[in-house]
C-alpha positions as CSV (number, residue, x, y, z in Angstrom):
1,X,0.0,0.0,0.0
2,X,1.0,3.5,-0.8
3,X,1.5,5.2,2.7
4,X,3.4,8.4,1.9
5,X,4.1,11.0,-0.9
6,X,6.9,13.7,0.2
7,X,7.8,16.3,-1.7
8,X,11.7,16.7,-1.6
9,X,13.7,19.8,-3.6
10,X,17.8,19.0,-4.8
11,X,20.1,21.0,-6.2
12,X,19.0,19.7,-9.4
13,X,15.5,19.4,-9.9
14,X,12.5,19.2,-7.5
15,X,11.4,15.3,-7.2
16,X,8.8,13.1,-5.2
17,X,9.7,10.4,-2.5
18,X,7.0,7.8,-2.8
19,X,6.8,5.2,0.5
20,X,4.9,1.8,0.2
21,X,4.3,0.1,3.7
22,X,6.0,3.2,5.7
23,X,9.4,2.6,3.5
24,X,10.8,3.9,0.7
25,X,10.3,2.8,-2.3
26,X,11.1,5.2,-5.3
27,X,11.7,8.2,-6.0
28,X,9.3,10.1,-8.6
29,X,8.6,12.9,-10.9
30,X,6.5,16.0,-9.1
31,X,4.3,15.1,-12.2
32,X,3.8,11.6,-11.8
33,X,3.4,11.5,-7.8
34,X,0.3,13.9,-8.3
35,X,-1.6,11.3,-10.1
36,X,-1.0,8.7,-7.1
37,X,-3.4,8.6,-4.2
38,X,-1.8,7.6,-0.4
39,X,-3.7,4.4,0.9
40,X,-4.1,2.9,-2.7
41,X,-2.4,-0.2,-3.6
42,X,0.6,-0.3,-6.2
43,X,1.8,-2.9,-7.9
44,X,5.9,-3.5,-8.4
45,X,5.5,-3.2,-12.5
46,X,4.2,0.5,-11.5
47,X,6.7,1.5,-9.1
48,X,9.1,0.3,-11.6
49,X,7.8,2.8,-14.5
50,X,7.6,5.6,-11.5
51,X,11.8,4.5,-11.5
52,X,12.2,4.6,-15.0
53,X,10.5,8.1,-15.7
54,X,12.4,9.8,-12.6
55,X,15.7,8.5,-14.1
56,X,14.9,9.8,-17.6
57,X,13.8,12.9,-16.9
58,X,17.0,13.1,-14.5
59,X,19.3,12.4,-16.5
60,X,18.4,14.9,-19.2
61,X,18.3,17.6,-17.0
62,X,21.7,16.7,-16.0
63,X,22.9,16.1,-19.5
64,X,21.6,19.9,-20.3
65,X,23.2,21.8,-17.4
66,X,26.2,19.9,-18.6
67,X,25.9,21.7,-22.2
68,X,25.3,24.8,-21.0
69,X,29.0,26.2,-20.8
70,X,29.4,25.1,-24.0
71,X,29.1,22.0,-26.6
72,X,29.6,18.7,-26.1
73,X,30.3,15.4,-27.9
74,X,28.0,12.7,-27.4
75,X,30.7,10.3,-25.9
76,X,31.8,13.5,-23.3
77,X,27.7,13.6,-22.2
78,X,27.7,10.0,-21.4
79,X,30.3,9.9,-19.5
80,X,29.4,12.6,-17.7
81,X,26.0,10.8,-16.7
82,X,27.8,8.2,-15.9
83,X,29.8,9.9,-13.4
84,X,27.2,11.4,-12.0
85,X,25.5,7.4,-11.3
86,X,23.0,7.5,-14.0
87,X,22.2,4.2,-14.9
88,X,22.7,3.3,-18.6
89,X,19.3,3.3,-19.7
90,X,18.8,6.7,-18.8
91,X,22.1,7.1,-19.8
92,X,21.1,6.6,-23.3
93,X,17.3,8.0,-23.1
94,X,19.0,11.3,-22.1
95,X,21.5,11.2,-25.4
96,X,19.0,10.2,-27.9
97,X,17.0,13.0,-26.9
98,X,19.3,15.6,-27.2
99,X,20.6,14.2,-30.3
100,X,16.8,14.7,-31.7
101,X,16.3,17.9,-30.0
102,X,19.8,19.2,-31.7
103,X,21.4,20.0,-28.4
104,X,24.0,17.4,-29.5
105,X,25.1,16.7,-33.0
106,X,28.9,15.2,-33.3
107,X,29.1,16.6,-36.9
108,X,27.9,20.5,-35.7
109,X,30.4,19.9,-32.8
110,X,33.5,18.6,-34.9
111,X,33.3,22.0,-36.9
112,X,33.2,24.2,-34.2
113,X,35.7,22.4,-32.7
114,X,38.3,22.8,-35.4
115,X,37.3,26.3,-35.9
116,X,37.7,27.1,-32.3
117,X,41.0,25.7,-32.1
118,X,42.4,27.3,-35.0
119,X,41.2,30.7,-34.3
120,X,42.9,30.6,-30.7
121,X,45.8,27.8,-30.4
122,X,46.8,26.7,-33.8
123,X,47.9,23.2,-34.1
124,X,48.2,20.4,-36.6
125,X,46.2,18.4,-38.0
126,X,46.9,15.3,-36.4
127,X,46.5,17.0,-32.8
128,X,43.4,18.0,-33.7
129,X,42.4,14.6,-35.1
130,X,44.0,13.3,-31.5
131,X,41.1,15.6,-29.6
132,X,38.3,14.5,-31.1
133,X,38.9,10.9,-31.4
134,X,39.3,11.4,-27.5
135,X,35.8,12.5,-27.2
136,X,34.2,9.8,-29.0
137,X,34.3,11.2,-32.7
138,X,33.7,8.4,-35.6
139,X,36.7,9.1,-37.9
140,X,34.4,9.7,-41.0
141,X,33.4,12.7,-39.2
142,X,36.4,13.6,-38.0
143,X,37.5,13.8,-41.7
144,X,35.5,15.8,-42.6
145,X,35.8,18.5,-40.3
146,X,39.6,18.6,-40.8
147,X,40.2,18.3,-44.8
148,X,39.9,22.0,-44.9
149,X,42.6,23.2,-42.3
150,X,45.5,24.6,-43.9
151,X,48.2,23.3,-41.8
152,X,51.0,25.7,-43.6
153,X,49.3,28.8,-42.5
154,X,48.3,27.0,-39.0
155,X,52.2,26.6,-38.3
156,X,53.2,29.8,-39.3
157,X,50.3,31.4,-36.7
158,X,51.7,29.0,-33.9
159,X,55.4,29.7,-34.6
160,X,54.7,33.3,-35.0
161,X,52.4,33.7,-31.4
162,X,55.6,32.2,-29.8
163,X,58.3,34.0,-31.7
164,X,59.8,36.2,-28.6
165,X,61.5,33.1,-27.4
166,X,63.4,32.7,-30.2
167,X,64.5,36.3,-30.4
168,X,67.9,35.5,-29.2
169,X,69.0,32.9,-31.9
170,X,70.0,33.7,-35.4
171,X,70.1,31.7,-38.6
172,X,70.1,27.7,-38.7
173,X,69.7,27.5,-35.0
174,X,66.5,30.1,-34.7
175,X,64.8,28.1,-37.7
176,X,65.8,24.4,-36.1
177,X,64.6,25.5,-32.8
178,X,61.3,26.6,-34.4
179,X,61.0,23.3,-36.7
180,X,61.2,21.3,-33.3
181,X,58.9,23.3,-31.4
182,X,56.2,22.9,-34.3
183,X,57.4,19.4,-34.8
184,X,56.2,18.6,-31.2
185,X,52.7,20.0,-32.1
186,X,52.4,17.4,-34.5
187,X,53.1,19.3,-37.8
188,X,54.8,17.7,-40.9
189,X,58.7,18.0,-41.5
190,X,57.9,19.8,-44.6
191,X,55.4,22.4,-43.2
192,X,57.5,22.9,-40.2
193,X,60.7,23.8,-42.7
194,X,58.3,26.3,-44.3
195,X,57.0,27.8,-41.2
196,X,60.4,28.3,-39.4
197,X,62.4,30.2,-42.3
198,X,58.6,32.5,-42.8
199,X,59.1,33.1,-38.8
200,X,63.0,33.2,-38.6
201,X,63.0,35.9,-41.8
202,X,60.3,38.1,-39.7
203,X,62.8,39.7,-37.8
């Protein structure tokens, strides 16, 4: 039997405790609770669903204050959920709406990413690659978002943001310093070459 419905407030959301036999037993959405009546009987299948709902609905709001300081990749929402002791099923509830609402969208995300990171720290192609395989990017996608970057003037940019430190090296040893330091970031021999002499000529 249903003996008690108490409203409870989080830091997250606002939610209902529901107790059957002076215990508790779930807990619910506000929503849901307020179709229930204390002293009626409730079966297992239906406290279950009252579970299932709560966790839903949970986890998306979780998922959403998550995106709010900025995008995420599908992968990076999971395993925040996860973190945060969703279980899977909501887990992936959460995920698929978003995805259907457009608050997630690997593809949308891959481009802003690559745009983002070339506009304010320029790196190579294979470091950006790197990134977004790390937050769960299928490679076709990843692809696709990077066949555009042009890694020659992406080196130059990084050498030239970083060109004080070099200021007291001339010649050979300036450009061979610069070639290593873009070397590191993951940029081809070749590009690197090119960079370093359009940097080391600069001043």
């Amino acid at each position: 039997m249903l003996t008690a419905i108490v409203m409870e407030k989080t830091a997250a959301t606002q939610r209902a405790a529901i107790f059957v036999d002076n215990r508790l037993a779930v807990y619910a959405r506000c929503r849901d609770a307020g179709r229930l009546v204390v002293g009626h009987a409730i079966a297992d299948q239906a406290l279950a669903e009252l579970h299932r709902r709560y966790q839903h609905h949970g986890a998306y709001l979780q998922a959403i204050r998550y995106l709010g300081p900025r995008d995420r990749s599908a992968l990076e929402v999971q395993r925040h959920l996860t973190t945060k002791g969703w279980d899977a099923d909501a887990n992936h509830h959460a995920v698929e709406r978003l995805k259907q609402e457009g608050y997630v969208d690997d593809k949308v995300f891959s481009r802003k990413w690559v745009d983002y990171r070339c506009r304010t720290a320029p790196r190579s192609r294979i470091a950006i690659i790197q990134e977004l395989q790390s937050k769960g990017i299928a490679r076709a996608t990843i692809q696709s978002a990077v066949e555009a970057m042009d890694e020659e003037a992406l080196a130059f940019e990084c050498a030239k943001r970083k060109s004080r430190q070099w200021l007291r090296y001339d010649g050979a040893e300036k450009e061979q310093r610069i070639v290593v330091f873009l070397q590191r970031k993951g940029f081809p021999y070749p590009v690197c070459r090119k960079a370093a002499q359009a940097v080391a000529n600069m001043s």
